[in-house]
N, C-alpha and C positions, 0 to 999 in steps of 0.2 A: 614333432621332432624339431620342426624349427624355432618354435614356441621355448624348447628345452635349451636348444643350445644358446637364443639368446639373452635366455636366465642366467648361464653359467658363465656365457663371456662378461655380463657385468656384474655376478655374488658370486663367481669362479671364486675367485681371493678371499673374500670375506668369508666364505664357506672355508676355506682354506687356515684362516687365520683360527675362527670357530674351533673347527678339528685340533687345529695345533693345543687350543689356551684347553681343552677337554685334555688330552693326551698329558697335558704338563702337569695338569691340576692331579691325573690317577696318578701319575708318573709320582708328583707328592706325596700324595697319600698313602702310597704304598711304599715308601721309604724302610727299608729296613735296615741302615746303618746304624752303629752307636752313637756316630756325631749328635745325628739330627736331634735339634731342640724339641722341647716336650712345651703342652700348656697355649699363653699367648704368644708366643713368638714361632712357635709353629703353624700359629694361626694366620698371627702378621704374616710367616713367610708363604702361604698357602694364598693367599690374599692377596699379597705384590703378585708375588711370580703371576700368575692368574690374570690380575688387571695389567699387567706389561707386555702379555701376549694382546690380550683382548684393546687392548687404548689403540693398535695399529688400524681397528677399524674405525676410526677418527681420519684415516690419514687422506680423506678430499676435501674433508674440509681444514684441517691440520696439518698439511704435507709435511711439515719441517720438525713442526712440536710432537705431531704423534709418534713417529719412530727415535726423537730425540729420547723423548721419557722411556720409551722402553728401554733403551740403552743405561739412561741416568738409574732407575729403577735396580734393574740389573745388576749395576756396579755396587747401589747403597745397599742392598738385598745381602749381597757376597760378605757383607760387614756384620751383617746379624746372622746369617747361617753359610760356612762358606764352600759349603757341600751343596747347596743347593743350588746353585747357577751349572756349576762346572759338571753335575752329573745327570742336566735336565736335558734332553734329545728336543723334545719339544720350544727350551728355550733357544736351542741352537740354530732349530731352522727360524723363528721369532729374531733371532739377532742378525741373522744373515738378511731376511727380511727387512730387516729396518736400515742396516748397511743398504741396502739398492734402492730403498728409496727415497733415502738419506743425501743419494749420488741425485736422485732425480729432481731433486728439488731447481724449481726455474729459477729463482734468483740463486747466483754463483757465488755469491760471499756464504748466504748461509749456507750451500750443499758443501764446502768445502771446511765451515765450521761443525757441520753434522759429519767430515769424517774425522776431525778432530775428536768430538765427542766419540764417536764408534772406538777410535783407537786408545783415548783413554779408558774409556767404560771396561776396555778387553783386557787392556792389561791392569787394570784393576782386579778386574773378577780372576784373572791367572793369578797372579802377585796374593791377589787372599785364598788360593783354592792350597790345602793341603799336600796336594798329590802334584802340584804343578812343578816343571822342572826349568830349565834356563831354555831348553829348546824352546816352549812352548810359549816363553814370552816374546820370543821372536815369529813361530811359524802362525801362532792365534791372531794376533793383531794383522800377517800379513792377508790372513783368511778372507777376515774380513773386508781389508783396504781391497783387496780383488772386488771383494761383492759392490763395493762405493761405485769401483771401476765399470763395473758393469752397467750398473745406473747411469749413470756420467756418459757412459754411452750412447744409453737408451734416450736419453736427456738431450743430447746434441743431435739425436738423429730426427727425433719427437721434433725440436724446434728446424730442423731442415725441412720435412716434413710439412710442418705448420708455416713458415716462412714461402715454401713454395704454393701450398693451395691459399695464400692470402695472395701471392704474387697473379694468381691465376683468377683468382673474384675479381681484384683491382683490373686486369686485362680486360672481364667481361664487362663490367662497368666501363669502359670505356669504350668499348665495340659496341656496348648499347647506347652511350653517349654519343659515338662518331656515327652509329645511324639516324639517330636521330634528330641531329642535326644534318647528316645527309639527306632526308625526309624534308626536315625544313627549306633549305636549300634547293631541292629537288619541285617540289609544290611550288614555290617561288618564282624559280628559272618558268615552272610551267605556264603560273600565271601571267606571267610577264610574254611572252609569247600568245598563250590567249588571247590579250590584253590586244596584239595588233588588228587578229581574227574579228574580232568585237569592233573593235574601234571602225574598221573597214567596213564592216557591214554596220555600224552605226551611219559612217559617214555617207553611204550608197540612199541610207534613207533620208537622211535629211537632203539629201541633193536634188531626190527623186520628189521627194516633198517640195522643197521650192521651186522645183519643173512646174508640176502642176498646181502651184499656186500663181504663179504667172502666165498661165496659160487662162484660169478662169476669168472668166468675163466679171468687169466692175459690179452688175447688179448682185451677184456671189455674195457681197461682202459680209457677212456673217459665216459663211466655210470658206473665206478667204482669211477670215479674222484665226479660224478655227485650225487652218495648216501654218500658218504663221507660228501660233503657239506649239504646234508639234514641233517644226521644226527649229524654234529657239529651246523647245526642250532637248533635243537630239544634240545640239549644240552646249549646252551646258553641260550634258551628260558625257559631252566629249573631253571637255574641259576638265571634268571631275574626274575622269579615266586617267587623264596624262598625269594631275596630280600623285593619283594611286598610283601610280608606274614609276615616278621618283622617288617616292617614297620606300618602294618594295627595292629597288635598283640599289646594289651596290656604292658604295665613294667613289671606286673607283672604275666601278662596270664603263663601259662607254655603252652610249644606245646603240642599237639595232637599229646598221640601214640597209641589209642586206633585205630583200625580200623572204617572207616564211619559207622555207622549202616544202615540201610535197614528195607522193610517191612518182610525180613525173618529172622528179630530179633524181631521180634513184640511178640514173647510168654515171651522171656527175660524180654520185658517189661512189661506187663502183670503180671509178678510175679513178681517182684518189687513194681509194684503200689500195687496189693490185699496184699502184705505183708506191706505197706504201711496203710492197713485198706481201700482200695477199691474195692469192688468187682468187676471185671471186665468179661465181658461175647467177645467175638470176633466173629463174623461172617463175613465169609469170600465167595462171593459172584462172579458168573461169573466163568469163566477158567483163571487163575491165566498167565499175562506173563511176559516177562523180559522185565524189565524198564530199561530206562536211568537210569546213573548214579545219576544225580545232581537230576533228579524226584525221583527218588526213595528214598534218603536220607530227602529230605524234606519231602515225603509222610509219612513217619516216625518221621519227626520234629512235624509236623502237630498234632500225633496223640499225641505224645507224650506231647506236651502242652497243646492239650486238658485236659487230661486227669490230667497235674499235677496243672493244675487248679480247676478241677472236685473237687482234692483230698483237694485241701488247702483249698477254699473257697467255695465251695457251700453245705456243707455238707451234700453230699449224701454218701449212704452207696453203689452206686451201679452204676455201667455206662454200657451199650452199646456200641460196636466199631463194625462198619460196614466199609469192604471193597471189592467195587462193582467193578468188572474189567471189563468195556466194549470194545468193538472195537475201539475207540473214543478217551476215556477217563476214566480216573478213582478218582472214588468216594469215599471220607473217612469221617463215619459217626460216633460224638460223642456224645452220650445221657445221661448225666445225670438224676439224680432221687432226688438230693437238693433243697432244698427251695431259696438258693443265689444264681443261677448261677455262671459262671466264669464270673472275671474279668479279663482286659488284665493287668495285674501284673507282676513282674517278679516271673517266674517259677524256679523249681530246676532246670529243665533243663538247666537252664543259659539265657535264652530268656526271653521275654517280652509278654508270655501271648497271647494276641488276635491280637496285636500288631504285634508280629515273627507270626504268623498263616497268616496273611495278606500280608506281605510284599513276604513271603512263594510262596501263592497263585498267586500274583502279578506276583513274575516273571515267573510264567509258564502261564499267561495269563488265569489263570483260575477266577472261580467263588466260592465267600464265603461267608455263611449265618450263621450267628451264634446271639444267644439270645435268649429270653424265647420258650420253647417248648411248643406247645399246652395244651401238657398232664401234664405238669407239668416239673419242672427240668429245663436245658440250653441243647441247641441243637448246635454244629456246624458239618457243612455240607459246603464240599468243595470239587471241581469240579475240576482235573487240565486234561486239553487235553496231549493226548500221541502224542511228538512232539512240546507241548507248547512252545512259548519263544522264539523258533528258527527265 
């Protein structure tokens, strides 16, 4: 069935068109006035009328020229038999047919030259018809200018149409643009943060390295020779880190001298948001253990853009934060009480919302759920294994 009907929505017309040029061609043939010419010009007229129906299925590839020549056709036709335009049913609905899509035509100079054509053509063919009278060269041409109008409609509505779903591709193209550049951006801020995590525990090793290379007794000196080199490597690798860090750093970022923050900065934040106008409740779940470095700043990142999403856009007066510590892994849980949820936006934080929460998750290999809460409000809920990423 559905197979059928999408045969017909697009050979609907051409089937249409078909039936008309069959109907006009018996409609000929079976002529029994006196007028009608005898021989070749009953042929000719057999033949036009026929190919004037039949040329409208030209009209996607021909919009303008196809229902043109049926018209032109028509009018010349009326000159050789002039009985035969004006008493054909089947040419009638053929003319009104090329009238509308005559109006349809996208470029407006020609569709407004094709009603030019249409109203000459018509009252051509009235002006040569035997039987036509003064009304008729008025009420015929307006026939048709209606059918122009119709098109002409269809035409302006077609390109409203089309102008809005291009306006709406160009939209998504640019929402896929501005994430991903939010991604870039996001990754970046990450690494740059990383960047301290590392750097610190680079520098704990080389310090710890030249403890104990001063400690070792002179006779040593070949694993004296041998921490030496470690730790001018840990030094140069430190060196080649800050480079990276200017390089990735905005013109105008200034550096980070605040210390990384942590989930044992989480009350700080807490009083920042409710003095922000959110009220925020914390529940803290499990036996609490010492995380990695880079986990445990993002674990923090996470809550923290939840939350300053919470605050901008979803106007709740009130959020939830759960952090579940299990054997495994650990779980940070943000619940809103808004009617908007969060959008992934750029936060105060300096991140991008749902966006930095993701990319976050990502690199610990963990898992993230975020969007409308059952109960009401935006829910995110994010999963990172202890050990992730490694």
């Amino acid at each position: 069935m559905s197979r059928a009907r999408a045969f017909l929505t697009r050979h609907g017309l051409d089937l249409l068109v078909v039936a008309t040029a069959v109907v006009t061609a018996v409609g000929t043939l079976l002529r029994d006035d006196l007028e009608h010419p005898d021989g070749p010009l009953f042929v000719l007229g057999l033949v036009g009328i026929t190919s004037s129906v039949l040329v409208l299925l030209a009209r996607r590839r021909f919009p303008f020229a196809a229902p043109a020549t049926t018209w032109l056709v028509c009018a010349a036709l009326s000159f050789v038999d002039p009985q035969l335009i004006v008493n054909g049913a089947g040419i009638l609905i053929a003319g009104m047919g090329a009238a509308v899509l005559l109006g349809t035509v996208r470029n407006a100079s020609l569709s407004r030259l094709g009603l030019v054509i249409a109203l000459a053509s018509s009252l051509t063919v009235v002006r040569n018809g035997p039987s036509s009278t003064a009304d008729d060269m008025i009420s015929v041409p307006v026939m048709f200018a209606l059918g122009w109008l119709v098109g002409w409609s269809l035409r302006e509505r077609t390109e409203r149409t089309e102008a809005a779903e291009e306006r709406a591709r160009i939209a998504e193209l640019e929402r896929e643009a501005a994430t991903r550049v939010a991604v870039a951006e996001e990754r970046g801020r990450i690494a740059r943060e990383l960047h301290d995590v590392v750097a610190h525990a680079v520098s704990v090793i080389v310090l710890q390295v030249g403890a104990v290379r001063h400690r070792m007794p002179e006779e040593a000196a070949a694993d004296r020779e041998a921490l030496r080199n470690v730790e001018e490597a840990g030094r140069t690798a430190l060196t080649e880190m800050r480079r990276l860090l200017a390089a990735m750093r905005d013109d105008e970022e200034a550096p980070e001298l605040a210390p990384t923050p942590g989930l044992d900065d989480l009350d700080r934040l807490v009083r920042d948001v409710r003095a922000a106008g959110l009220d925020v409740r914390v529940e803290v779940r499990g036996e609490p253990v010492s995380l990695p470095r880079g986990l445990d700043l993002s674990a923090y990142r996470i809550v923290q853009e939840a939350l300053t999403n919470s605050l901008r856009h979803s106007g709740a007066d009130r959020a939830e934060v759960v952090v579940a510590y299990a054997p495994t892994e650990l779980c940070l849980q943000v619940h809103d009480h808004g009617g908007n949820g969060a959008r992934p936006t750029v936060g105060a934080s300096g991140g991008h919302g749902l966006v930095g929460i993701r990319e976050r998750v990502k690199l610990f290999d963990g898992d993230l759920d975020a969007g409308p809460a059952p109960g009401g409000g935006f829910l995110v809920r994010a999963r990172l294994p202890l050990g992730g990423g490694s």
